[in-house]
C-alpha positions in Angstrom: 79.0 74.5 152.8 81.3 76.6 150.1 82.6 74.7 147.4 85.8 74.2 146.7 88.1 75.2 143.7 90.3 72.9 142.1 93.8 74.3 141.5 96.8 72.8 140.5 100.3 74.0 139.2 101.2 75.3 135.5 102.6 72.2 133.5 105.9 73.0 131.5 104.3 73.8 127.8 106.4 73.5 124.8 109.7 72.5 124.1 111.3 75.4 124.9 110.0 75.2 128.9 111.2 71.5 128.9 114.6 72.5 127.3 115.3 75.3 130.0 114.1 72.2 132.7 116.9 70.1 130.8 119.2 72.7 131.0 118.9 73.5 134.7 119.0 69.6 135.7 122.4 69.5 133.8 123.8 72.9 135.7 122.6 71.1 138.9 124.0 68.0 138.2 127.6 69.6 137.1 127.4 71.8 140.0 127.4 68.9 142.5 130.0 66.7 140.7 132.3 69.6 140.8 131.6 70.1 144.8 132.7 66.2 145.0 135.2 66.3 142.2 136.7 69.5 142.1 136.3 71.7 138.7 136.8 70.5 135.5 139.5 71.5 133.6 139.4 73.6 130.3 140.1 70.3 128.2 137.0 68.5 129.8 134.7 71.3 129.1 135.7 71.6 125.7 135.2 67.5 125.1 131.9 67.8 127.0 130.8 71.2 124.6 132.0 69.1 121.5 130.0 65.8 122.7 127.0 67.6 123.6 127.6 69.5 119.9 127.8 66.2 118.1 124.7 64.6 120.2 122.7 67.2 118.4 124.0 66.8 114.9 125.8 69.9 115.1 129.0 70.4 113.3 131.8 70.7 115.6 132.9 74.6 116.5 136.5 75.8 115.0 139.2 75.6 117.6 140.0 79.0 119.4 143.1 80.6 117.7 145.9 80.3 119.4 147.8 83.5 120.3 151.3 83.9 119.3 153.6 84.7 122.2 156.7 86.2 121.3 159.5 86.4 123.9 162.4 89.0 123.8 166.0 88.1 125.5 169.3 89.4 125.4 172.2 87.1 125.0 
């Protein structure tokens, strides 16, 4: 009788494959609240961005300028 070979499936190594793992969990997860939810708005995201920033100990990003709209009327 042969003998068998034992094979089993590559284990994530190092951070960096457990951070992309993270990182699809969490675009899963959003993805399916959104389906139930609807999307989120620009607001939410950018609370979410600066949450996630600050759970890292990351300083928080500048806000984006703002542009300057100028409107021309007659009178």
């Amino acid at each position: 009788m042969a003998q068998r070979t034992k094979r089993s499936a590559p284990l994530p190594s190092g951070p960096t494959e457990a951070h992309r793992i993270k990182l699809e969990a969490g675009r899963r997860a959003l993805a399916e609240w959104e389906l139930e939810n609807g999307p989120l708005t620009e607001a939410e995201l950018a609370e979410g961005r600066a949450r996630a920033r600050a759970s890292l100990g990351r300083p928080p990003l500048d806000p984006p300028a703002r542009k300057m709209v100028y409107y021309e009327w007659e009178e």
